[in-house]
mmCIF file of the C-alpha atoms, coordinates in Angstrom:
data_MODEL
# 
_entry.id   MODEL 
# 
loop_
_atom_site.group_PDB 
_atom_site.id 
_atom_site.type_symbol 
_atom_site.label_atom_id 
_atom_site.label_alt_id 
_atom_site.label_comp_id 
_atom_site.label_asym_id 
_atom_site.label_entity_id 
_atom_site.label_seq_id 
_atom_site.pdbx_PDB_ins_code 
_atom_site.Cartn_x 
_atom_site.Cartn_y 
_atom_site.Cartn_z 
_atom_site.occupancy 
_atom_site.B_iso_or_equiv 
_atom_site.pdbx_formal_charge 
_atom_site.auth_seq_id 
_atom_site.auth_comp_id 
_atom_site.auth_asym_id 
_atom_site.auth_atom_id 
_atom_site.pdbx_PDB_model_num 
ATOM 1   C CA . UNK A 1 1   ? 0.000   0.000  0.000   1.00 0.00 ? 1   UNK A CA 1 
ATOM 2   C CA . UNK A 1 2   ? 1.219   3.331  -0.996  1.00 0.00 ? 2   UNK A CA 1 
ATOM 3   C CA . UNK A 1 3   ? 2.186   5.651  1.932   1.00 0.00 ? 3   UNK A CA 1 
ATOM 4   C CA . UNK A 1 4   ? 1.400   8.707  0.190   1.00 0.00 ? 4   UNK A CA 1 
ATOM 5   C CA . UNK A 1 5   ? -0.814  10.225 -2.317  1.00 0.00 ? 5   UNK A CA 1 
ATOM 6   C CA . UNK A 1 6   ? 2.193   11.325 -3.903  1.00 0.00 ? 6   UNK A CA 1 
ATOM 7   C CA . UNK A 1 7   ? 4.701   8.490  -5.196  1.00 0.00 ? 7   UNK A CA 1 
ATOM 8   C CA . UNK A 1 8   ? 8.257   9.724  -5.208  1.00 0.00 ? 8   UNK A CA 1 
ATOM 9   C CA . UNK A 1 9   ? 9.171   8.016  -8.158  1.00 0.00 ? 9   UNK A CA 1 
ATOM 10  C CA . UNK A 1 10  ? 6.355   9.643  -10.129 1.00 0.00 ? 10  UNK A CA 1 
ATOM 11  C CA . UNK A 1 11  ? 8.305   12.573 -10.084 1.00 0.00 ? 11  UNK A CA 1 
ATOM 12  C CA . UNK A 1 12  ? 10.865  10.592 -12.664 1.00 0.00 ? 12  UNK A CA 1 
ATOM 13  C CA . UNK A 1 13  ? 7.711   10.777 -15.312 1.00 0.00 ? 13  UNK A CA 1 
ATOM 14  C CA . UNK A 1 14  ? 7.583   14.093 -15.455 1.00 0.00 ? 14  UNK A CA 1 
ATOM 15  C CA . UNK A 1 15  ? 9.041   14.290 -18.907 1.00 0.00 ? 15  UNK A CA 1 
ATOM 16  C CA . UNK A 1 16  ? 6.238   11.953 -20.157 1.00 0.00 ? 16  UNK A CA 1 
ATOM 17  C CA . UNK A 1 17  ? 3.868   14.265 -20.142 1.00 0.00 ? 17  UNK A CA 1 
ATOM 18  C CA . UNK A 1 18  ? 4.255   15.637 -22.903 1.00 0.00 ? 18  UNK A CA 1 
ATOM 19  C CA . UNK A 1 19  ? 3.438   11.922 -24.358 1.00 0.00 ? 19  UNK A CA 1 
ATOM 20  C CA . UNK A 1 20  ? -0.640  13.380 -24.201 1.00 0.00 ? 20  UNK A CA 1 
ATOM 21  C CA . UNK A 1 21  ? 0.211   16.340 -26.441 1.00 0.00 ? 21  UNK A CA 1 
ATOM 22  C CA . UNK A 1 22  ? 3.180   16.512 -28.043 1.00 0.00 ? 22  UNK A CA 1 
ATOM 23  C CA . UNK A 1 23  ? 2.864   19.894 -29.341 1.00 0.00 ? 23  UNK A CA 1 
ATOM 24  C CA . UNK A 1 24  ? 2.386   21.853 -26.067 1.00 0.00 ? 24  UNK A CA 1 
ATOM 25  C CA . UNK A 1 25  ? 4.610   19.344 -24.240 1.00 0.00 ? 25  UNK A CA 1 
ATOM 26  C CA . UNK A 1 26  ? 7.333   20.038 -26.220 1.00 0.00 ? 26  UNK A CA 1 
ATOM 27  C CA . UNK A 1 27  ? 6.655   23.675 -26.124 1.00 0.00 ? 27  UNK A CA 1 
ATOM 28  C CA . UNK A 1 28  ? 6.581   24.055 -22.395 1.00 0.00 ? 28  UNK A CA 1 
ATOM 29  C CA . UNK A 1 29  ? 9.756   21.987 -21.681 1.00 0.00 ? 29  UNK A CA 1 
ATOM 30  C CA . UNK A 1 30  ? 11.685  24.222 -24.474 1.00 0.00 ? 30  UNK A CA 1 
ATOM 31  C CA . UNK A 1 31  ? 10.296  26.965 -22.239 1.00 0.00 ? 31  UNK A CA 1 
ATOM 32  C CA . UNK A 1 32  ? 11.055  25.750 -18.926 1.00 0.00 ? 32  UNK A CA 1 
ATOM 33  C CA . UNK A 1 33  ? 14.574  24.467 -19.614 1.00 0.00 ? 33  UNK A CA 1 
ATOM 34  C CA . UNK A 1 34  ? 15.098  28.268 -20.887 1.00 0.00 ? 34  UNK A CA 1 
ATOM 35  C CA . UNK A 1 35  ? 14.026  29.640 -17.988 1.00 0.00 ? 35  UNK A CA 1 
ATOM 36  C CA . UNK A 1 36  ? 16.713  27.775 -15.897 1.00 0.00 ? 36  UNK A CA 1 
ATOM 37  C CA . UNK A 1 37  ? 19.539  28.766 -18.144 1.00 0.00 ? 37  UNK A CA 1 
ATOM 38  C CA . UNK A 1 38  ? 21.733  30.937 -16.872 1.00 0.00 ? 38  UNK A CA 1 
ATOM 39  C CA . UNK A 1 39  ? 20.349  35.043 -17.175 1.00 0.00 ? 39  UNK A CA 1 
ATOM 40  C CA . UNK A 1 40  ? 20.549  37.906 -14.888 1.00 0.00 ? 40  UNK A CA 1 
ATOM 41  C CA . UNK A 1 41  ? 20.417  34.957 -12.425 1.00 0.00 ? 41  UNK A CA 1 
ATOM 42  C CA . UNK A 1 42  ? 22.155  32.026 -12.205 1.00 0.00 ? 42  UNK A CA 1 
ATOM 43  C CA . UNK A 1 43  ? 21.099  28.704 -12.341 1.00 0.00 ? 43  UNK A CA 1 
ATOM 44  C CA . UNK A 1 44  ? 21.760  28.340 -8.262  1.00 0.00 ? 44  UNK A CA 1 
ATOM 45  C CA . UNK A 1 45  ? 19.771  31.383 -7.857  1.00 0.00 ? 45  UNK A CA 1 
ATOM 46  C CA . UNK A 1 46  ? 17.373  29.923 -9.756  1.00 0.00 ? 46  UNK A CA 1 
ATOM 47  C CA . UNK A 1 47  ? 17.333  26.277 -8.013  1.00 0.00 ? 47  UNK A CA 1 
ATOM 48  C CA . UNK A 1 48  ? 17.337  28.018 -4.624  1.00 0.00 ? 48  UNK A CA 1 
ATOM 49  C CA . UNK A 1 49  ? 14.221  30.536 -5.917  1.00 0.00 ? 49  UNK A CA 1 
ATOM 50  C CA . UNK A 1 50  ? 12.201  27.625 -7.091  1.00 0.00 ? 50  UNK A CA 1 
ATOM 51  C CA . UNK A 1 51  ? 13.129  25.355 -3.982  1.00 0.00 ? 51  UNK A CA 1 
ATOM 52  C CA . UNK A 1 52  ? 11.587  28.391 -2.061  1.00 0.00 ? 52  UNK A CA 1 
ATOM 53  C CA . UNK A 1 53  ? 8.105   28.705 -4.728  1.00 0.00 ? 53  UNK A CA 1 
ATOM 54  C CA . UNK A 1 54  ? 8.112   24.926 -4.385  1.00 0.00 ? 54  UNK A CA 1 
ATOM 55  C CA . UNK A 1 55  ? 7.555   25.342 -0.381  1.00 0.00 ? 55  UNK A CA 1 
ATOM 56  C CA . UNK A 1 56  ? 5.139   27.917 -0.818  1.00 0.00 ? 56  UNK A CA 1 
ATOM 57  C CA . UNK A 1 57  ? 2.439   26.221 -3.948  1.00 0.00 ? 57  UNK A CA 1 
ATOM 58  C CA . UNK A 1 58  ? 3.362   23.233 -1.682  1.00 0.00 ? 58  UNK A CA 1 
ATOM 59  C CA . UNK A 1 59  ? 4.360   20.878 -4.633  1.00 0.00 ? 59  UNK A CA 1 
ATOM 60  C CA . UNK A 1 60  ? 6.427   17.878 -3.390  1.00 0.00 ? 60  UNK A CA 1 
ATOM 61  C CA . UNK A 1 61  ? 7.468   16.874 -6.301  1.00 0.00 ? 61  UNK A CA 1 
ATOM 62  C CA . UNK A 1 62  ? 8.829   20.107 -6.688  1.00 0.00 ? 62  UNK A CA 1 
ATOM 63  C CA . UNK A 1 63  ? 10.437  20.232 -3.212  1.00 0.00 ? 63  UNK A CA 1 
ATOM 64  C CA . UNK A 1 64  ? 12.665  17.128 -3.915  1.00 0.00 ? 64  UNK A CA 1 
ATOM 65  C CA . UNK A 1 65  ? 13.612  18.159 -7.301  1.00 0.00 ? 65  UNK A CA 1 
ATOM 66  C CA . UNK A 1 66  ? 15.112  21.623 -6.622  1.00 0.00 ? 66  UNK A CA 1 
ATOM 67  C CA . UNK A 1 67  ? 16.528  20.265 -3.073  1.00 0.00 ? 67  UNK A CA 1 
ATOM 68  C CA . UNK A 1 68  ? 18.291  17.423 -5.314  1.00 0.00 ? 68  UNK A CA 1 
ATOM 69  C CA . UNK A 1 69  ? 19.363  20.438 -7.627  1.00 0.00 ? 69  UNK A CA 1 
ATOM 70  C CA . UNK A 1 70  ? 20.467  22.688 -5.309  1.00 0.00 ? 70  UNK A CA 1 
ATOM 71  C CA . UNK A 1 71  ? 22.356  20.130 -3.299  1.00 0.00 ? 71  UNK A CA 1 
ATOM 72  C CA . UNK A 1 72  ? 23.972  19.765 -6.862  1.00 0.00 ? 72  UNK A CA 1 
ATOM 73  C CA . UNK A 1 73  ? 24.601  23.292 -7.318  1.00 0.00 ? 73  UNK A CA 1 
ATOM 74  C CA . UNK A 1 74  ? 26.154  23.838 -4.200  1.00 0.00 ? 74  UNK A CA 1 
ATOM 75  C CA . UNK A 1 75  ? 23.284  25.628 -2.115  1.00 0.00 ? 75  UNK A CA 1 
ATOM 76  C CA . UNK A 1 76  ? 23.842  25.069 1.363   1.00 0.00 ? 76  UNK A CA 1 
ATOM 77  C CA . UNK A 1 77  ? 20.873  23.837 3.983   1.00 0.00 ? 77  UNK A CA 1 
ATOM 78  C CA . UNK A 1 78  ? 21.689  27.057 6.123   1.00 0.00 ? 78  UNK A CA 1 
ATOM 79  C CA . UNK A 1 79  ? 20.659  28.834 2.383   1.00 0.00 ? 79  UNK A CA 1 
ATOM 80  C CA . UNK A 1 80  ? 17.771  26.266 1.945   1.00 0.00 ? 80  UNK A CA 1 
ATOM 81  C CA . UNK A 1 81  ? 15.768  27.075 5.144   1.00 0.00 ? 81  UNK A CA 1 
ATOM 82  C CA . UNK A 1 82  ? 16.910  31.055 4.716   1.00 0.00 ? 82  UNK A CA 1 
ATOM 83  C CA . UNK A 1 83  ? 15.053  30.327 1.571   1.00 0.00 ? 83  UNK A CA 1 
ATOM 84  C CA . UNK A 1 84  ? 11.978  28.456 3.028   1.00 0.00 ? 84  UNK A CA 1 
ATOM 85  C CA . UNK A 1 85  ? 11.434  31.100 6.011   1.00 0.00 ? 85  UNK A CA 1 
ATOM 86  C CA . UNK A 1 86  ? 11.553  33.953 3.356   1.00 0.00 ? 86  UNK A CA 1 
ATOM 87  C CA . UNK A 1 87  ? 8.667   31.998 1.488   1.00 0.00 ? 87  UNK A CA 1 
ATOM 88  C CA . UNK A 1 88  ? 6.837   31.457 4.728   1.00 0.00 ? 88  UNK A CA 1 
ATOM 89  C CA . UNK A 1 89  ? 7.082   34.863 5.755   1.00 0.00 ? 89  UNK A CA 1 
ATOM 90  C CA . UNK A 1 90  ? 5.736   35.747 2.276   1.00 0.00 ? 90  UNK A CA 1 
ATOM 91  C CA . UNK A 1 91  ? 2.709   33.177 2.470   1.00 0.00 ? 91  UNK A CA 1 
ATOM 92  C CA . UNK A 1 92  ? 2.044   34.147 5.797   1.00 0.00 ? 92  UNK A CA 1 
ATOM 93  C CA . UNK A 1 93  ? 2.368   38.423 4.883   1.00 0.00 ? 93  UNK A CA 1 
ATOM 94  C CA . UNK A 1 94  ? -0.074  37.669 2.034   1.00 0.00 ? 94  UNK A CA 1 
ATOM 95  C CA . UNK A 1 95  ? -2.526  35.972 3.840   1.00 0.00 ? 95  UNK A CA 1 
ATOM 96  C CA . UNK A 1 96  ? -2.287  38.550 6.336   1.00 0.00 ? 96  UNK A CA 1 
ATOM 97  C CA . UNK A 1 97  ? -2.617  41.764 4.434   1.00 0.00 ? 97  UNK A CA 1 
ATOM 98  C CA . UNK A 1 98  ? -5.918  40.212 2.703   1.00 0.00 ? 98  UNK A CA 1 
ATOM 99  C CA . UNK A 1 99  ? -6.849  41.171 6.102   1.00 0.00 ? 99  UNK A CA 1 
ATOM 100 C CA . UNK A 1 100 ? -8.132  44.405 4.885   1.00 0.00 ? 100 UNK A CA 1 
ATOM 101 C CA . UNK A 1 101 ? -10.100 42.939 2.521   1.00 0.00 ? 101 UNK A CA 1 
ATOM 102 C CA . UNK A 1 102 ? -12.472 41.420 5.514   1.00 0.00 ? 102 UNK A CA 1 
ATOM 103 C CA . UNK A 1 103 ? -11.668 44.779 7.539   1.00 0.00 ? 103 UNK A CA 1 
ATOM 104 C CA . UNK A 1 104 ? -12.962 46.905 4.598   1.00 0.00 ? 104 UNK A CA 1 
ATOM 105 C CA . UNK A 1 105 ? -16.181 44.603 4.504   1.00 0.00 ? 105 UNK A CA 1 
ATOM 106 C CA . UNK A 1 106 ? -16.766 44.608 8.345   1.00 0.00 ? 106 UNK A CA 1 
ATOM 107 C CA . UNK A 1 107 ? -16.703 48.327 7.763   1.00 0.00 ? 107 UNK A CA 1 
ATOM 108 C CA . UNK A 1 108 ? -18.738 48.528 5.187   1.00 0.00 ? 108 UNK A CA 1 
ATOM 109 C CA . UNK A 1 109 ? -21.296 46.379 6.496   1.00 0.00 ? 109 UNK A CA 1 
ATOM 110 C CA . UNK A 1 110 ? -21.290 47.898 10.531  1.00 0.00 ? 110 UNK A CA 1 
ATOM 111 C CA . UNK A 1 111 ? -21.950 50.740 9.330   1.00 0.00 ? 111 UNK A CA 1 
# 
């Protein structure tokens, strides 16, 4: 019995799905292999950027492919949780300044 909803090694057939539509498949991976390439930011920036948007859309499949990279690239586990804290903090200020949202309705509606 499977532990998990998610199976680890499904994370190996992530290249297969393009196998559905070709096309698009082959479209997005030209597009997300370009987006890694090295730019204005490095490929370790990058690794250690989508390590930290992996943490906060909550993909683990995501999570133990860009800690895998990073460890590959270099990226330290002092950077790694640096890197997860800053995406908590963001989750956590975004959920917090939607706030006004319900405060701007309570006023609204007390009135």
């Amino acid at each position: 019995m499977q532990e998990t909803y998610y199976d680890p090694k499904d994370l190996r057939k992530f290249g297969k799905i393009a196998e559905w539509n070709e096309e698009l498949g082959a479209k997005f991976f030209e597009y997300y292999n370009k987006v890694f390439e090295a730019g204005a930011l490095s490929p370790r920036e990058k690794s250690l950027i989508a390590l930290a948007v992996a943490h906060t859309i909550q993909c683990p499949y995501c999570i133990d492919a860009y800690t895998g990279d990073g460890l590959q690239r270099g990226i330290t586990k002092e950077e790694m949780i640096e890197a997860l804290h800053v995406a908590g903090a963001i989750r956590g200020g975004a959920s917090m300044v939607h706030g006004v949202q319900m405060m701007n309705k309570y006023n609204k509606l007390s009135m």
